[in-house]
C-alpha positions in Angstrom: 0.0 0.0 0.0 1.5 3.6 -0.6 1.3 5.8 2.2 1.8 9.4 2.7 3.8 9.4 5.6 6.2 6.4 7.0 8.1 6.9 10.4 10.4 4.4 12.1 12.4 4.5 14.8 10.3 6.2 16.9 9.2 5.7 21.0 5.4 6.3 20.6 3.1 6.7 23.2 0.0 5.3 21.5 -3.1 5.8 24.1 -4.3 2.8 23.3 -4.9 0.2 26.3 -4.5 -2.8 24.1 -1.1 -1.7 22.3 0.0 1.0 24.8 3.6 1.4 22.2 5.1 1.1 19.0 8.0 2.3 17.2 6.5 2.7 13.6 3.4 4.0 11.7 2.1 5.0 8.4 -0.8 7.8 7.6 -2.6 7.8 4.7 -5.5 10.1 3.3 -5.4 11.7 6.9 -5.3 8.2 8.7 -3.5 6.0 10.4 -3.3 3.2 8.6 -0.4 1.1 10.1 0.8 1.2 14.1 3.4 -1.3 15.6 7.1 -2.4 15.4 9.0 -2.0 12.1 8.4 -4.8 10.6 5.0 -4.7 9.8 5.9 -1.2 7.8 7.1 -3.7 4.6 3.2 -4.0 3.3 3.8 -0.3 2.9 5.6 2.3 0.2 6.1 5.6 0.7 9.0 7.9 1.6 10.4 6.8 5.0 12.1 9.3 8.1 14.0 7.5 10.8 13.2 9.3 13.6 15.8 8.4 15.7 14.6 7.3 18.7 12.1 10.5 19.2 8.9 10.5 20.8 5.3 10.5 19.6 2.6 10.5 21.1 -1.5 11.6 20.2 -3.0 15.4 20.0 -3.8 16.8 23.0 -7.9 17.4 24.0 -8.7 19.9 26.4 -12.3 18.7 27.8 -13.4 22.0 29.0 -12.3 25.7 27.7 -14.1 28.4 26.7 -13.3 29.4 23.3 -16.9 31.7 22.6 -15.7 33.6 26.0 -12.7 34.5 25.6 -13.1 36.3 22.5 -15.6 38.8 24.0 -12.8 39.2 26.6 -10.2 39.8 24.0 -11.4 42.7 22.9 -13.0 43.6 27.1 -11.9 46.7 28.9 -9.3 44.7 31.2 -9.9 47.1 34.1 -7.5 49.0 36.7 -6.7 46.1 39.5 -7.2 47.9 42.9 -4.2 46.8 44.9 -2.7 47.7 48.0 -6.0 48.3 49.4 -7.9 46.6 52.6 -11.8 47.7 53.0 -14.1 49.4 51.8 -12.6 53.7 52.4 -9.4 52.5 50.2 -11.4 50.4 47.7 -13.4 54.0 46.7 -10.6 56.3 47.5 -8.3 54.5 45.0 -11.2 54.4 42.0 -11.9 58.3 43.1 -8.3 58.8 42.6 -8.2 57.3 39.7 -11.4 58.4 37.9 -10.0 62.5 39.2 -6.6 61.5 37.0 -8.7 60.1 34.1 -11.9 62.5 33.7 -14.7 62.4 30.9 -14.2 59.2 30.3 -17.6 57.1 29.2 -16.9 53.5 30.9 -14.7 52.7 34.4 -13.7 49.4 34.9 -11.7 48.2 37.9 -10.6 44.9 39.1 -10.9 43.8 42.7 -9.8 40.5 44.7 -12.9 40.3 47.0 -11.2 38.9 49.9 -9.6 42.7 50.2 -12.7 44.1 51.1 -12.4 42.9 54.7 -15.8 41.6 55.2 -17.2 45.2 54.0 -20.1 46.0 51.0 -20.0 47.8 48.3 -23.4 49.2 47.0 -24.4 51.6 44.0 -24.7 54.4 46.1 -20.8 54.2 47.1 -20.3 54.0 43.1 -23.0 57.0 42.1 -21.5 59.5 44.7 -17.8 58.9 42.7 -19.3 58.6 39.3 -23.0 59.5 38.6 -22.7 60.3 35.0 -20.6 57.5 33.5 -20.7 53.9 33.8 -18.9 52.4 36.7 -17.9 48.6 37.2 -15.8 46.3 39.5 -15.2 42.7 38.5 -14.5 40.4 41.1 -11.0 38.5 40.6 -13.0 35.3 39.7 -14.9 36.8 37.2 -18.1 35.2 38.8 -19.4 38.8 40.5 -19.6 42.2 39.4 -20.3 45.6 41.2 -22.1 48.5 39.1 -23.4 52.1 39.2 -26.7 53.1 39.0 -25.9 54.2 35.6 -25.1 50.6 34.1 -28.3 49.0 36.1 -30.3 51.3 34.1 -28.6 50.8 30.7 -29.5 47.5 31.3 -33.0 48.1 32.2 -32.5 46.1 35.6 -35.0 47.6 38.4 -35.9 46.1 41.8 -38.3 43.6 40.3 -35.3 42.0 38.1 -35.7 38.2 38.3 -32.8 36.3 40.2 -32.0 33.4 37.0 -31.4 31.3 40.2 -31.9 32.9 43.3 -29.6 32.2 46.0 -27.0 31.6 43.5 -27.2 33.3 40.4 -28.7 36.6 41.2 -29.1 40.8 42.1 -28.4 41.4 45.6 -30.8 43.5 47.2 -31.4 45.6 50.6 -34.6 46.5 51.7 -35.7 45.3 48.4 -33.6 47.4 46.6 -31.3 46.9 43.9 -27.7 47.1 45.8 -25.5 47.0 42.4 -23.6 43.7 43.7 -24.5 41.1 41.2 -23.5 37.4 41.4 -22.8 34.9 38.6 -22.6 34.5 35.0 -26.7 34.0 34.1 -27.1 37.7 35.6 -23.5 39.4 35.4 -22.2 38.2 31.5 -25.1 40.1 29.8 -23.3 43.3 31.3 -19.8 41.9 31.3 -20.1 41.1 27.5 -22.4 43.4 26.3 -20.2 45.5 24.1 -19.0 42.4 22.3 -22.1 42.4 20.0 -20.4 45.6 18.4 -17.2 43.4 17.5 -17.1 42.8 13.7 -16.4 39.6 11.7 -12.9 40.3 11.4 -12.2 41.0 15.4 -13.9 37.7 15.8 -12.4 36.0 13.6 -8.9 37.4 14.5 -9.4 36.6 18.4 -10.0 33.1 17.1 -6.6 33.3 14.8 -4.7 33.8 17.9 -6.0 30.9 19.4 -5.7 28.3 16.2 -2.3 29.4 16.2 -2.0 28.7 19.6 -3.2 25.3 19.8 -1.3 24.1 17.1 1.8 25.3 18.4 1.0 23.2 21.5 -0.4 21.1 19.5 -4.2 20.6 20.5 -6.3 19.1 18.0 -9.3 19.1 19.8 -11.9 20.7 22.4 -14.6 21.0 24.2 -16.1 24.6 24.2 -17.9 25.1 27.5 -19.5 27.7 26.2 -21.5 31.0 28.0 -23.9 31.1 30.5 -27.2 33.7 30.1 -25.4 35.3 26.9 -26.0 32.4 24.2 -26.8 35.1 21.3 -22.9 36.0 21.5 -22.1 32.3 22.0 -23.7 31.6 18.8 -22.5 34.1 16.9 -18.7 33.2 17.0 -19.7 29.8 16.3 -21.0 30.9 13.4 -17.9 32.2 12.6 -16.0 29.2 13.7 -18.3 27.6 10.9 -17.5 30.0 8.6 -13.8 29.3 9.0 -14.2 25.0 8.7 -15.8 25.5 5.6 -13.0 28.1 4.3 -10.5 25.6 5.6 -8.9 27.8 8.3 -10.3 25.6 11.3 -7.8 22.6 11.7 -8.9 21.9 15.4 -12.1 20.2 16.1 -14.2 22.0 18.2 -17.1 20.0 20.4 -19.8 23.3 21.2 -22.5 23.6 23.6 -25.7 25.1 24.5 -25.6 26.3 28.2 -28.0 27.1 30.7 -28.1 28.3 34.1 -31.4 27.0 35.9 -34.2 24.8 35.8 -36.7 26.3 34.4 -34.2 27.1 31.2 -34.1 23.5 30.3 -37.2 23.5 28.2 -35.5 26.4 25.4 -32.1 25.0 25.8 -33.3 21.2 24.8 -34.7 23.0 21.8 -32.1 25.4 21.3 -29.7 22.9 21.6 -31.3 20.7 18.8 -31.2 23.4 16.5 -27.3 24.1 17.0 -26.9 20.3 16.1 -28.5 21.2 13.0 -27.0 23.9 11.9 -23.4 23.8 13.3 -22.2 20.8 11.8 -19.2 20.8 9.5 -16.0 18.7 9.4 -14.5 20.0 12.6 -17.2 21.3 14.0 -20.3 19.6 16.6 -22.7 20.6 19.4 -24.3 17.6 20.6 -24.0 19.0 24.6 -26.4 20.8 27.1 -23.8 22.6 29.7 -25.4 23.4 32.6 -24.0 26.2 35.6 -25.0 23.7 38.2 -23.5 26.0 41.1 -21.1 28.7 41.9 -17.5 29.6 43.1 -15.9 28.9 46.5 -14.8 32.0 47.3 -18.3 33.7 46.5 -19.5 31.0 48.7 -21.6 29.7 45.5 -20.4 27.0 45.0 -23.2 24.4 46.7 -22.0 22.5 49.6 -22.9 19.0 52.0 -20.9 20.4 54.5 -21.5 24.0 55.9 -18.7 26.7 54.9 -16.5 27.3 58.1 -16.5 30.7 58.0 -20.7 31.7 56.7 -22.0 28.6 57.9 -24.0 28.4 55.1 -24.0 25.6 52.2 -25.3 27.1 48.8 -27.8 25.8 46.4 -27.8 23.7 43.2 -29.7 25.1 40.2 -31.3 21.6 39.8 -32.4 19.3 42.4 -31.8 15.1 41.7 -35.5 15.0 40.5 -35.2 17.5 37.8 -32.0 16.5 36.7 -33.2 12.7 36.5 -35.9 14.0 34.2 -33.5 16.3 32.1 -31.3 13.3 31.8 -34.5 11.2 30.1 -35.0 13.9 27.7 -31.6 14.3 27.0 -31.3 10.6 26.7 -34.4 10.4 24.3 -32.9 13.1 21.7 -29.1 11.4 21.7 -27.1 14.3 23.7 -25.3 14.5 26.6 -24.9 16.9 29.7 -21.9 18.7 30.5 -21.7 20.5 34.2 -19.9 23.0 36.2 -20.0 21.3 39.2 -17.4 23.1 41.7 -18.8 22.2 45.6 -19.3 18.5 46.9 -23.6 19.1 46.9 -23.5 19.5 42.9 -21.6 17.0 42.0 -23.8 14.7 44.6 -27.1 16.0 43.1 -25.8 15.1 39.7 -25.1 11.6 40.8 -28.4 11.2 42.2 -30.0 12.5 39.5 -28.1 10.0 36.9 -28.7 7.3 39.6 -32.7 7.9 39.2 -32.6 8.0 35.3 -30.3 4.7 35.2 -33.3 3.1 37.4 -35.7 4.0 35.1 -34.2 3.8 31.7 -32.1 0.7 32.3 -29.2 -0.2 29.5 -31.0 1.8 27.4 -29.4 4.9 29.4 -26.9 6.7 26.6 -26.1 10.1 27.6 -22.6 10.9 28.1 -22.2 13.1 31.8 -19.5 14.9 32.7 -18.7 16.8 36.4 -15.8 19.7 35.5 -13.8 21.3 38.3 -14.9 19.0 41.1 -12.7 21.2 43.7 -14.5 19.3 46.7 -16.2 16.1 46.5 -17.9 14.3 49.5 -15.7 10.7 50.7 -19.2 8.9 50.4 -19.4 10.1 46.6 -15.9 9.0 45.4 -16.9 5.6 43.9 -20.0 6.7 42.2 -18.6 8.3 39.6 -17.7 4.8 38.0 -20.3 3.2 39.2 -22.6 5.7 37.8 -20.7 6.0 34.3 -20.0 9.7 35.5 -17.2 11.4 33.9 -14.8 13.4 36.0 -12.9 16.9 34.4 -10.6 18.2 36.2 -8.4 21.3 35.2 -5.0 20.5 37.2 -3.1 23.8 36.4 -4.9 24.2 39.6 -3.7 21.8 41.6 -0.8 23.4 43.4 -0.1 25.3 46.3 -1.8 28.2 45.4 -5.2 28.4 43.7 -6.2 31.5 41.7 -3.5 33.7 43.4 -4.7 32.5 46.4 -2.6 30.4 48.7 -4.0 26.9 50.4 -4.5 28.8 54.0 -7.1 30.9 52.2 -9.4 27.8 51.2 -8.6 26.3 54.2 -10.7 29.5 56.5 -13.9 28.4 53.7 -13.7 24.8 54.3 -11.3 23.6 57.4 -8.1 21.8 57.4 -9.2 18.9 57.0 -11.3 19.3 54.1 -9.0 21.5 52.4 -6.6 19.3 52.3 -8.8 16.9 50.1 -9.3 18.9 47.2 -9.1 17.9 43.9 -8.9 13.9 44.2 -8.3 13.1 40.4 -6.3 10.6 41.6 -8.5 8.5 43.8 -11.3 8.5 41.2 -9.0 7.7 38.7 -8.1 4.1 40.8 -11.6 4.1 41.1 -12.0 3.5 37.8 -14.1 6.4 36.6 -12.9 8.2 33.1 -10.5 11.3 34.1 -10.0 14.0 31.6 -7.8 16.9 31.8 -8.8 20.5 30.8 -7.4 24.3 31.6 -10.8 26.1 32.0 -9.3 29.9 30.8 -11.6 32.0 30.1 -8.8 34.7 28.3 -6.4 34.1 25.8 -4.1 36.2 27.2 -0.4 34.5 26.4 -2.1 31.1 26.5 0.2 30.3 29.3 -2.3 29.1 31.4 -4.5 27.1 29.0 -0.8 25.0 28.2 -1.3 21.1 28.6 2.2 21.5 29.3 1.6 23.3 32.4 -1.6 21.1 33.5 0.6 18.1 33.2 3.3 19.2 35.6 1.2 20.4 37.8 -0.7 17.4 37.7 2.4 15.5 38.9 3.8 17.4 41.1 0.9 19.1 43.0 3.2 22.4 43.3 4.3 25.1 41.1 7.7 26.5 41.7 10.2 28.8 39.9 10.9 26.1 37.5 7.3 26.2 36.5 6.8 28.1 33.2 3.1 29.7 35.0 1.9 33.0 35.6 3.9 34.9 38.5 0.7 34.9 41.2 0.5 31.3 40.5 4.0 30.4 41.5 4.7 28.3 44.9 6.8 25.7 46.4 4.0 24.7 49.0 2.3 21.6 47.8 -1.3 20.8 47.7 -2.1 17.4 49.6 -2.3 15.0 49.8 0.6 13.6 47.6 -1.4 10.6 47.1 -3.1 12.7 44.5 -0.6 13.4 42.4 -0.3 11.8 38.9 2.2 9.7 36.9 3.4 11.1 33.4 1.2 8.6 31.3 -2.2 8.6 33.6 -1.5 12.4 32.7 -0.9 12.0 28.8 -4.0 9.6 28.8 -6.3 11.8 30.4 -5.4 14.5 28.2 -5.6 11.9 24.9 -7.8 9.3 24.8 -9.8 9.8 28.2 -10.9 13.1 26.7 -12.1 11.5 23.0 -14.5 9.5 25.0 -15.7 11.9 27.0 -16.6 13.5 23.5 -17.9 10.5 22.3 -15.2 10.6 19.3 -12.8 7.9 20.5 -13.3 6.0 17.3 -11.5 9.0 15.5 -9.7 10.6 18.0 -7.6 10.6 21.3 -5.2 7.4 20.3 -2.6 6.4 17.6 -4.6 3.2 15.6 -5.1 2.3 12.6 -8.2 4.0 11.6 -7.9 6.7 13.6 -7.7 10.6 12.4 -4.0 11.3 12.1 -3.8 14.1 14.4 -0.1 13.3 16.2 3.0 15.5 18.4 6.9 14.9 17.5 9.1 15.6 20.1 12.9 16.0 20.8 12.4 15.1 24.5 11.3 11.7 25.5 8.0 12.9 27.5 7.6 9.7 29.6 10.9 10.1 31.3 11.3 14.2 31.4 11.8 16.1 34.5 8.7 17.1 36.1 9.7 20.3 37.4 9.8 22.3 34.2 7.9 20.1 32.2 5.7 23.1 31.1 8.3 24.4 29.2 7.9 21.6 26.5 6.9 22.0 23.2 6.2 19.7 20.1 8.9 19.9 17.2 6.2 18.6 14.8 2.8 18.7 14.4 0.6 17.1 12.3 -3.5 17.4 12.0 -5.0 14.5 9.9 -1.9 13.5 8.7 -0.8 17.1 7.5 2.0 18.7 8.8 1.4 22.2 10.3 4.7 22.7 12.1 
């Protein structure tokens, strides 16, 4: 048979369980057509490269990133950060300062770590008497919570009577009933966070998503999932349509897995039907949306995220935007139409309610169950949960560029006043539901492109081993630290790491019989590298990068 591409020689790292590596293959027409030792390469023809002993191994697939978002962001006011300052008389006498230095400007936006605030509130009225006649904003570090003006509530035509998407989790604080300006979440804050995005034209969208093609295939990801944009879908869609546009000019060499997300219960109705239309219409060569993505809770640090056991410091536990009930039914219609259910599921109570709810569907529907779950972030889980997840057929995404020391700029002490020693020091236990036997992806959950340092497999994969970052670690300065997170017995070996990342995340997209593992009749999407990966220095690992890359079969570095 001639082939287009013959390499020998090589240590490859296939991702497949039954033939885990070779030293030879052979692509044709964008396929593998031949994997194994050399001498099965003589039914072949073709120009052969000795590699020389260098590694191969599969395409990387981050399982959850948000592609849609990040473009809106590109092009975002980035905001002042407010630093140095502790309560609430610095907070306003910096942006008063700085608004005096910068006058007759339209829009203020300022950045604000929310622990800073000492326990104090900020509400509109503090804003209005520094800034009445423009709009004025504060983004929370997390991006999950927003403060605004009076001016930018009414832009937006939010009054007292605004409905909460999901009260007590996604929602408009009030005070007396009032409106306070402090608004929580994505489903209420993204419609103001991205509302100038709309304006962007083709060519800023499609620039944004330049950047980040030329990213991943300089890292060399073939493949993701788009998690998509809660309670601002018409913006979602529309760079999707662009991403569209670009497959079918033949500018879109990564496959991209959309979604349709919602953000509460009584959503699910539209989004089942919204969802089915995207199907329809969004479906080109590298290019799907077969996945409901639902905000099933919150953050930590906003206390959102929904908890079994009470927060240490509020005493309080959050809520899930579904209970076990509604998701078990969600899960039948889901399971009726062919689609599966993706889920932000940060506390130990939403991942729990999600496993109930799949429990109560499985009961009902039998083998004829099909939808593919998956739990992302999973920062806290409950001990009596752990062995669900395989039981259950629940996938597990974790994003382990967070695993270390320090979390979000935050160091392990801080999580430790939210949750207690003790259960601090069980977070993020990849590990123990990988030897559990549930399916483990990897993912790096950015939601700006930035310099792509933090959305690097590279980096997720040394932190994933080591549990630490230190100044070895090629990782944004404020994530840098030589305290690990515990318990070690988390931490990852090289290959569990590569496989999570490969093969582990093709299934989780339902592709694996195209993607995610070097076989024969598999899409040809493969890494070269100089440096044998399975035996490279963990400390520093993030600083690898492939030498070749090659997308069904063609090579694009």
């Amino acid at each position: 048979m001639k082939a287009d591409i013959i390499f020998k020689n090589a240590k490859i790292f296939t991702s497949d369980q039954n033939a885990p590596m070779a030293s030879a293959l052979a692509v044709k027409d964008g396929k593998f057509v031949y994997v194994g030792d050399e001498a099965g390469l003589s039914a072949y023809e073709g120009e052969v490269r000795d590699l020389g002993g260098r590694f191969i191994m599969p395409g990387f697939i981050d399982s959850h990133v948000h592609v849609t978002m990040s473009v809106g962001n590109e092009y975002a006011d980035p905001g002042v950060p407010i630093s140095n300052c502790i309560g609430k008389k610095e907070i306003l006498d910096f942006i008063a300062d700085h608004i005096r230095k910068h006058p007759g400007q339209d829009h203020y936006t300022f950045g604000l770590d929310k622990q800073f605030m000492n326990g104090d509130e900020i509400v509109k009225e503090d804003l209005d008497a520094i800034c009445p006649d423009s709009e004025l904003m504060i983004v929370e570090a997390e991006g999950h919570s927003i403060w605004v003006n009076s001016r930018i509530l009414a832009l937006h035509g939010l009054t007292d009577d605004a409905r909460d998407p999901v009260p007590g989790l996604s929602y408009y604080v009030r005070k007396d009933g009032h409106l306070t300006g402090n608004i929580f979440e994505g489903a209420a804050e993204l419609p103001i966070l991205l509302s100038s995005a709309m304006d962007l034209s083709d060519e800023q969208i499609d620039r944004a998503l330049q950047r980040w093609i030329d990213y991943s295939v300089g890292d060399g990801v073939c493949c993701v999932f788009d998690a998509g944009i809660p309670g601002y879908g018409i913006f979602n869609e529309r760079v999707y349509g662009r991403l569209r546009e670009l497959d079918k000019q033949g500018r879109l060499p990564v496959y991209v897995e959309g979604c349709y997300v919602i953000s509460a219960q009584w959503e699910a109705a539209e989004g089942l039907k919204e969802l089915k239309r995207l199907r329809r219409e969004y479906n080109t060569e590298h290019m799907k949306i077969n996945t409901l993505k639902i905000f099933m809770d919150g953050t930590m640090k906003l206390h959102t995220a929904a908890m079994v056991t009470p927060y240490v410091d509020t005493q309080t536990t959050g809520i899930t935007a579904f209970t076990k009930e509604e998701m078990a039914e969600l899960l039948k219609q889901l399971n009726e139409e062919g689609l599966d259910l993706h889920l932000h599921t940060v506390g130990e109570a939403a991942s729990r309610v999600v496993l109930d709810g799949v429990e109560l569907a499985r009961k009902e529907l039998g083998d004829s169950f099909r939808v593919k779950v998956t739990c992302s972030h999973l920062w806290i889980q409950d001990d009596a949960d752990l062995d669900r997840f395989v039981q259950l057929g629940v996938i597990a995404t974790y994003t382990p560029a967070w695993h270390s020391g320090v979390i979000g700029g935050h160091p392990y002490k801080f999580w430790s006043t939210l949750l207690g020693e003790a259960r601090a020091a069980k977070m993020f236990r990849c590990k123990t539901l990988w030897d559990s036997g549930a399916l483990v992806s990897w993912s790096s959950d950015d939601i700006s492109y930035g310099d792509f340092k933090t959305w690097s497999p590279y980096l997720g994969i040394e932190v994933g081993m080591t549990r630490w970052t230190s100044e070895k670690t090629n990782a944004p300065e404020f994530n840098q630290t030589v305290v690990e997170l515990g318990p070690a017995s988390e931490k990852m070996s090289i290959e569990e790491m590569i496989l999570g990342y490969t093969i582990n995340g093709a299934k989780q997209l339902g592709i694996e019989d195209r993607k995610g593992s070097i076989k024969a009749g598999r899409d040809a999407d493969f890494l070269v590298f100089d440096k044998d990966l399975l035996t490279a220095e963990k400390e520093g690992f993030s600083y690898n990068k492939p030498a070749e890359v090659y997308f069904f079969g063609k090579k694009l570095i």
